[in-house]
Z-matrix of the N, CA and C atoms (Angstrom, degrees):
N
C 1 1.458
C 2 1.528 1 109.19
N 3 1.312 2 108.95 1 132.15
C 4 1.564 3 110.07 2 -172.09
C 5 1.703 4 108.23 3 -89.57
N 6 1.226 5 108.50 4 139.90
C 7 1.402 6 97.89 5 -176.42
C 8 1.582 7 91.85 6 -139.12
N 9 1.446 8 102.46 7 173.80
C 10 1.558 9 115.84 8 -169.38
C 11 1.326 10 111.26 9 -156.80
N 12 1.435 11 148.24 10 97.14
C 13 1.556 12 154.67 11 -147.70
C 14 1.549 13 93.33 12 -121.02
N 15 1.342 14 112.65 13 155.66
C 16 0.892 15 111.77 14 -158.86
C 17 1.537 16 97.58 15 -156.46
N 18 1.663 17 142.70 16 102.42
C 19 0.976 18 139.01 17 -161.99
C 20 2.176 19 100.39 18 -154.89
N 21 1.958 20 88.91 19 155.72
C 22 1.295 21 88.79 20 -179.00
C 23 1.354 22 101.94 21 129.91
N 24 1.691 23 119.96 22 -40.92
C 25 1.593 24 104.74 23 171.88
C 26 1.492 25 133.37 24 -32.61
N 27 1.295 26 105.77 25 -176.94
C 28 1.602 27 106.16 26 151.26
C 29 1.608 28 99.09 27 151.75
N 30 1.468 29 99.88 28 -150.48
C 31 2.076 30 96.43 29 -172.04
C 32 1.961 31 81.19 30 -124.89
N 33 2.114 32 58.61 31 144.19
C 34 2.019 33 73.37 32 168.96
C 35 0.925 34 98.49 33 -178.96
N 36 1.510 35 115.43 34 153.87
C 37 1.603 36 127.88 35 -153.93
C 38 1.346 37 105.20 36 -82.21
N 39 1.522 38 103.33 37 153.69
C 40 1.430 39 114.25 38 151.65
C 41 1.708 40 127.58 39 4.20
N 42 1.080 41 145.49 40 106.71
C 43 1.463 42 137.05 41 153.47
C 44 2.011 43 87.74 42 98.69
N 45 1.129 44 117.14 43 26.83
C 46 1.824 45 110.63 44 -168.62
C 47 1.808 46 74.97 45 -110.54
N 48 1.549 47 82.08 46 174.99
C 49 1.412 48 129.53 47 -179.36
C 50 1.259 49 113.03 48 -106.93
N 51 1.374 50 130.76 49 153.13
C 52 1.547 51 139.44 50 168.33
C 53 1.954 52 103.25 51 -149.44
N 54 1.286 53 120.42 52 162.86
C 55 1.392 54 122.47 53 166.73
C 56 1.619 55 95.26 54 -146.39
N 57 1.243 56 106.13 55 130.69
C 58 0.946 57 143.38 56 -166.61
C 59 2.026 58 126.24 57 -109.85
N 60 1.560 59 97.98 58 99.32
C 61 1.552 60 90.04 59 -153.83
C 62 1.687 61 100.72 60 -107.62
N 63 1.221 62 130.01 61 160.11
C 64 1.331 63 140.37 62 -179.73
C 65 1.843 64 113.91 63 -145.63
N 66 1.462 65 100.16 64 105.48
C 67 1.344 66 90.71 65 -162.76
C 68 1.400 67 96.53 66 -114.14
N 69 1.612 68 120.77 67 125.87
C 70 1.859 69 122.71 68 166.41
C 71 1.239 70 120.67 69 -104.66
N 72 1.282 71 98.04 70 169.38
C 73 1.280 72 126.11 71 -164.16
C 74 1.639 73 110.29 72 -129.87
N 75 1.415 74 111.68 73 163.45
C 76 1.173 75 121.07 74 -179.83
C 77 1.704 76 126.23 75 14.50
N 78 1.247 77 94.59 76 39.43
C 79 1.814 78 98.14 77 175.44
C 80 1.268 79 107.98 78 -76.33
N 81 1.447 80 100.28 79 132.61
C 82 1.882 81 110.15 80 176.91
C 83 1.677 82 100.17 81 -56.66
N 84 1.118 83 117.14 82 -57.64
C 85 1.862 84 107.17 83 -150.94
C 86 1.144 85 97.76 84 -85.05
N 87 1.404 86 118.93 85 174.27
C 88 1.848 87 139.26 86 171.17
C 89 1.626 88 107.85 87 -122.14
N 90 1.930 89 115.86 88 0.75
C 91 1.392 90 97.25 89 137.98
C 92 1.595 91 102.01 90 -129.79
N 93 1.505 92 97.76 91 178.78
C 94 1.491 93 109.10 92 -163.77
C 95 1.228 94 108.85 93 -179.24
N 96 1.232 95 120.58 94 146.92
C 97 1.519 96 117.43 95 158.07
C 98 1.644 97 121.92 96 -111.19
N 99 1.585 98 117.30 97 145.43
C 100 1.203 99 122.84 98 -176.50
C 101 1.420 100 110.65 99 -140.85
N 102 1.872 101 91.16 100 139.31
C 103 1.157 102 112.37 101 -163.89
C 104 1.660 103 105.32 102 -120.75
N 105 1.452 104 105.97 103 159.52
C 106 1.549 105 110.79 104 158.70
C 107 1.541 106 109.14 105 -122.74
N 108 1.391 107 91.25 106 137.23
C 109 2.022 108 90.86 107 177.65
C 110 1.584 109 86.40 108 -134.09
N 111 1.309 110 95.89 109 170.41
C 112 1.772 111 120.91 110 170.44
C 113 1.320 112 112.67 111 -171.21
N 114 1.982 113 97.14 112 163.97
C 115 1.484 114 109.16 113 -135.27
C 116 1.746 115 77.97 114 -142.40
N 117 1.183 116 113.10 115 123.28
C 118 1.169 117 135.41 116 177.98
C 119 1.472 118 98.54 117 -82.48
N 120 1.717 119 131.52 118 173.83
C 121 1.247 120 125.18 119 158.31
C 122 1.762 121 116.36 120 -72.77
N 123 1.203 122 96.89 121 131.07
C 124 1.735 123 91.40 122 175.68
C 125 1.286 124 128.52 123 91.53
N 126 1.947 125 102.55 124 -8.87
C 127 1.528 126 115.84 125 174.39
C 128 1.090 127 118.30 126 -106.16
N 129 1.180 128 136.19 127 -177.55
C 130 1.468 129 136.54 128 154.06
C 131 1.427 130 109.70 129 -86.51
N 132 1.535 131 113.65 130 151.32
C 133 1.268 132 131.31 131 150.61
C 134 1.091 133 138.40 132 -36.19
N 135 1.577 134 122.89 133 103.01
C 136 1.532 135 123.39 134 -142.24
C 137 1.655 136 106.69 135 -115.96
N 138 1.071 137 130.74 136 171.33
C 139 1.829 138 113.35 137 179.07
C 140 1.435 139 93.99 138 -108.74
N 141 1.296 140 137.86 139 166.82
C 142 1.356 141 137.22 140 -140.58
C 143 1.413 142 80.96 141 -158.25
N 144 1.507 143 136.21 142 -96.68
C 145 1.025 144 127.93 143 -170.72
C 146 1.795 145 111.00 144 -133.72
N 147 1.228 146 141.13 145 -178.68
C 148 1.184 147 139.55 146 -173.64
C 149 1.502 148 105.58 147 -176.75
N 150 1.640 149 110.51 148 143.80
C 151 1.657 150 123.37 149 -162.91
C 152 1.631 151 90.18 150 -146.93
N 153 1.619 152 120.39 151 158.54
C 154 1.151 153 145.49 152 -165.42
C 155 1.778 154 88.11 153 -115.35
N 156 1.334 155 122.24 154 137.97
C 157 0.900 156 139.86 155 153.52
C 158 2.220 157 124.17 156 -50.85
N 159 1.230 158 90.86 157 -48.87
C 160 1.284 159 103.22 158 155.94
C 161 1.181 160 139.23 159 -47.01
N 162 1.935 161 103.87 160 -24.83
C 163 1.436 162 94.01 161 -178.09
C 164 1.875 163 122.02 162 118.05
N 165 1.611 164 89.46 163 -4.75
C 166 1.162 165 104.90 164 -166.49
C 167 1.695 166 102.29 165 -89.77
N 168 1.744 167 126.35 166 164.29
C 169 0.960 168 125.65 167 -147.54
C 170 1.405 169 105.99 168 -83.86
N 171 1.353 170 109.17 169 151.14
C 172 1.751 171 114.39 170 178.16
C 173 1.349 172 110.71 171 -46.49
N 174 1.801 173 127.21 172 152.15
C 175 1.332 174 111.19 173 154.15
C 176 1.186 175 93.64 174 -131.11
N 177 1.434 176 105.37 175 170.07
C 178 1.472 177 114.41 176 -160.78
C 179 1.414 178 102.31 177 -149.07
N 180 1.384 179 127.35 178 151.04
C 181 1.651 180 135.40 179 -179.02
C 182 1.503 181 81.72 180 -98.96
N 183 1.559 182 79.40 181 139.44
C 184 2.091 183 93.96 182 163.13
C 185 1.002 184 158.76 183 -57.99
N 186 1.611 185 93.08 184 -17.07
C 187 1.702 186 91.84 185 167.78
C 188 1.860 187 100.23 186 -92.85
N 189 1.136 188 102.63 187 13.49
C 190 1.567 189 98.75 188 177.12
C 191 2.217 190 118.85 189 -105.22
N 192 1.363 191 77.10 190 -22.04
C 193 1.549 192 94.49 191 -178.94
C 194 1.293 193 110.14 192 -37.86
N 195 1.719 194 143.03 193 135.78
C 196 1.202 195 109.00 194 -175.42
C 197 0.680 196 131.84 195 107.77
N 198 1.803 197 137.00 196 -56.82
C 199 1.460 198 162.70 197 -144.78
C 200 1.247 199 90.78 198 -119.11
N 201 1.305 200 118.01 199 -79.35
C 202 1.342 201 126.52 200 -133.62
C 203 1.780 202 100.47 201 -118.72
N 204 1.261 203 98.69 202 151.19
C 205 1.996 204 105.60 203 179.63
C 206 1.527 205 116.80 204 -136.12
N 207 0.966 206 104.83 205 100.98
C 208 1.798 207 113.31 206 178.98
C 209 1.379 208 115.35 207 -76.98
N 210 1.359 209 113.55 208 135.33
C 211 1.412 210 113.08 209 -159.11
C 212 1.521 211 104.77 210 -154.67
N 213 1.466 212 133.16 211 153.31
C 214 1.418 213 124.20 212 -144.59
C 215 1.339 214 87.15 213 -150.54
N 216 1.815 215 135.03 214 129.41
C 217 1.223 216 141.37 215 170.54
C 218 1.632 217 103.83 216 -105.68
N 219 1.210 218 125.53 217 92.80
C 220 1.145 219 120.85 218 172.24
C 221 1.627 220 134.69 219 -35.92
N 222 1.530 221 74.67 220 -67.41
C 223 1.294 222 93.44 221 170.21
C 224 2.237 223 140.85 222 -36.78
N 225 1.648 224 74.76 223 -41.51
C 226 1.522 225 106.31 224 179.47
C 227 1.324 226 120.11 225 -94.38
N 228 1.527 227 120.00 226 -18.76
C 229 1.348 228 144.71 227 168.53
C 230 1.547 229 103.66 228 77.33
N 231 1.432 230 116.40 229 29.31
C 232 1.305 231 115.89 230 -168.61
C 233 1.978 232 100.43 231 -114.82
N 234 1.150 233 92.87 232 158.08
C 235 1.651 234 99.96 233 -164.60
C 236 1.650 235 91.90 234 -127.73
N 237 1.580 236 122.48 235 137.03
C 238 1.335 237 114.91 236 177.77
C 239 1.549 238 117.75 237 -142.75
N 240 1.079 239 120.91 238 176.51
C 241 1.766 240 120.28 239 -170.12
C 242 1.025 241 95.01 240 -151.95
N 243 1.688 242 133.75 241 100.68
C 244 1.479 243 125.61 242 138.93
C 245 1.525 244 109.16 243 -75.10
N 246 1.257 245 97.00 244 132.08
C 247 1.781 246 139.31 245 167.76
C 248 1.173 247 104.48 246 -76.96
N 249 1.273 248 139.99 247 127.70
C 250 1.784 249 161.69 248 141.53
C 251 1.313 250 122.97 249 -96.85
N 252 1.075 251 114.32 250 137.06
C 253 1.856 252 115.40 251 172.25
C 254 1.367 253 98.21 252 46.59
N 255 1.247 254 117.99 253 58.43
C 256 2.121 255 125.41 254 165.63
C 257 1.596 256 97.76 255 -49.89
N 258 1.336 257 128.33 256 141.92
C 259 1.435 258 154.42 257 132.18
C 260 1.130 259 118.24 258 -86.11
N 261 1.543 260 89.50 259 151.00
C 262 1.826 261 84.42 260 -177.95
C 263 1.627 262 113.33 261 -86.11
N 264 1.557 263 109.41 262 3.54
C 265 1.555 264 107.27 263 174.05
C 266 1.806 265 101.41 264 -80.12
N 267 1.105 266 128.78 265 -36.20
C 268 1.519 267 142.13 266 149.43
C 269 1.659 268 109.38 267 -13.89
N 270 1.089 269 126.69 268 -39.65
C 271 1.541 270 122.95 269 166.21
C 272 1.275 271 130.59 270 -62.29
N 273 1.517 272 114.93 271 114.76
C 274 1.013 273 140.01 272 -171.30
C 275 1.568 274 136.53 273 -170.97
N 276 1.057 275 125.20 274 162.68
C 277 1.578 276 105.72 275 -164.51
C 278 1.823 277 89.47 276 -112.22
N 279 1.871 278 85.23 277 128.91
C 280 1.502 279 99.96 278 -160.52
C 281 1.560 280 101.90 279 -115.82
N 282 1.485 281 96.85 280 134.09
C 283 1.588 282 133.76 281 -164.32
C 284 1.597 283 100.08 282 -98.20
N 285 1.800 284 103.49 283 137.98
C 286 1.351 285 97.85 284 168.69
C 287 1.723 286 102.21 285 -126.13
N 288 1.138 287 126.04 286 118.65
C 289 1.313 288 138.21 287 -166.59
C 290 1.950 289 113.97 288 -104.21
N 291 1.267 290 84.25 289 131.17
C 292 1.957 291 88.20 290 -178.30
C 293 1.761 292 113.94 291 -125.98
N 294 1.512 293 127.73 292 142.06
C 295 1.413 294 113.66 293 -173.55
C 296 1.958 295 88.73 294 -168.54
N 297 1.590 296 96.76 295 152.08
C 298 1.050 297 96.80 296 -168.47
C 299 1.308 298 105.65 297 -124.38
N 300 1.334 299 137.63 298 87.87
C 301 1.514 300 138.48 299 -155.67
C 302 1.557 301 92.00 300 -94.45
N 303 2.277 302 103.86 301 174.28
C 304 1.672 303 102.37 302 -161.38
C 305 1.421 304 90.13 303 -111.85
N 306 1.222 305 110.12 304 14.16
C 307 1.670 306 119.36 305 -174.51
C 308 1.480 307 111.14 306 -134.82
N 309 1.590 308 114.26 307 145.94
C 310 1.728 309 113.13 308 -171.29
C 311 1.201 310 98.13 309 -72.59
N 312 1.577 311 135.94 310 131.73
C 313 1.274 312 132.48 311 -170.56
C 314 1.838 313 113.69 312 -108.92
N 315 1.447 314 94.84 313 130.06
C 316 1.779 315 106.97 314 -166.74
C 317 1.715 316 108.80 315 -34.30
N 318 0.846 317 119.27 316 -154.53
C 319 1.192 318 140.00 317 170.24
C 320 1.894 319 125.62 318 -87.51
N 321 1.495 320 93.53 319 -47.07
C 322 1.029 321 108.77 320 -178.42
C 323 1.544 322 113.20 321 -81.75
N 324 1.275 323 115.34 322 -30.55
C 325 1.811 324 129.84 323 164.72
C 326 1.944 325 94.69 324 -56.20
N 327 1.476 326 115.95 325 -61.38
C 328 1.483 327 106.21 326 -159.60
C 329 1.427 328 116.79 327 -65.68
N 330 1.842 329 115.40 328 -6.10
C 331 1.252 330 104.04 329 148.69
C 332 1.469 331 143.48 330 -160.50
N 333 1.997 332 74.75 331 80.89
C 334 1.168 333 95.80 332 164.97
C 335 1.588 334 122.29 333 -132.11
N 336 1.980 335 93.58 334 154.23
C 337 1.543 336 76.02 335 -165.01
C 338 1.330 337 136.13 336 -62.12
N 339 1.106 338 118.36 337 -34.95
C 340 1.695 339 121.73 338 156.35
C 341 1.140 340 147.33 339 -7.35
N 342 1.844 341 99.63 340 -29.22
C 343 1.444 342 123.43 341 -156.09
C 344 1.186 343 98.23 342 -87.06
N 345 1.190 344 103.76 343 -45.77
C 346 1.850 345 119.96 344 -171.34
C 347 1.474 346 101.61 345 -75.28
N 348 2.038 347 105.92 346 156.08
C 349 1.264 348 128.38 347 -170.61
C 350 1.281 349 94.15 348 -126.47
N 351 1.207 350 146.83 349 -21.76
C 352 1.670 351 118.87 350 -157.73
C 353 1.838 352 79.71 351 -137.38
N 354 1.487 353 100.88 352 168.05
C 355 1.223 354 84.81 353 -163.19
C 356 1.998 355 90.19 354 -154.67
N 357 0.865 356 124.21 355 137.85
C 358 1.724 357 121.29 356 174.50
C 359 1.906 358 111.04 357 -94.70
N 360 1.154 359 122.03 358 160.51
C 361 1.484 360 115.74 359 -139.70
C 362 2.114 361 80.45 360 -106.95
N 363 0.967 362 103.71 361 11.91
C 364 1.466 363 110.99 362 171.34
C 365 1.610 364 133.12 363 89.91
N 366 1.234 365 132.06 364 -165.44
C 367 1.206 366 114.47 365 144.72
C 368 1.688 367 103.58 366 -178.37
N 369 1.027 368 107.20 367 161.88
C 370 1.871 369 113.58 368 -144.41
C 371 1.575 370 94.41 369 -89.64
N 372 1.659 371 89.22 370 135.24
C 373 2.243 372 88.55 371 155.73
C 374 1.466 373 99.62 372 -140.71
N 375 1.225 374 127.34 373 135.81
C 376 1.384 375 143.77 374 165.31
C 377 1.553 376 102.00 375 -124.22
N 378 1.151 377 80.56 376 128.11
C 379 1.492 378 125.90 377 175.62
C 380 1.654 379 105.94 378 -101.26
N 381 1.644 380 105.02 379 116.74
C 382 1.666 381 111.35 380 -171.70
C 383 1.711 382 94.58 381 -108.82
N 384 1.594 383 119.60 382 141.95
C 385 1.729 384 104.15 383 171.97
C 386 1.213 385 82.92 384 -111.27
């Protein structure tokens, strides 16, 4: 059973920091891509950033470019997101998503939510200004 945990949120002011960890379990493949998205109240589910297991280069949504750095421990099977310069539009309960497609997937596929199959049940960051 594939699982995906997702810990590290919490509240923190204006211009703060958070790191953001996602640790799996029992995933069939040894490649994959993983993503983080988050869902504000009242919005839809947005893709935040996404990395290739392989090695391939971070991508990142734009208002995140900058801010935030997605980063993948193989070894540890843990997937992570340090947060920089938090906003309080930045609040949202943040998802770390994993899927193993038979084709290299565009840019615009790695973040979106659709793309992804397994999914972690989230975990909250608010950002206070």
């Amino acid at each position: 059973q594939v699982q995906l945990v997702e810990s590290g949120g919490g509240s923190v002011q204006a211009g703060g920091s958070l790191r953001l960890s996602c640790t799996t379990s029992g995933y069939p493949h040894t490649s994959y891509y993983m993503g983080w998205f988050r869902q504000a109240p009242g919005k839809e589910r947005e893709g935040v950033a996404s990395i290739y297991s392989g090695g391939d280069s971070a991508l990142y949504a734009g208002a995140m470019r900058g801010r935030f750095t997605i980063s993948l421990d193989n070894a540890n099977n843990t997937l992570y997101l340090h947060m920089n310069s938090l906003k309080p539009e930045d609040t949202a309960m943040y998802y770390c998503a994993a899927t193993s497609p038979v084709w290299a997937m565009s840019n615009t596929e790695r973040l979106r939510v659709n793309s992804y199959t397994y999914w972690g049940q989230g975990t909250q960051v608010t950002v206070a200004s």
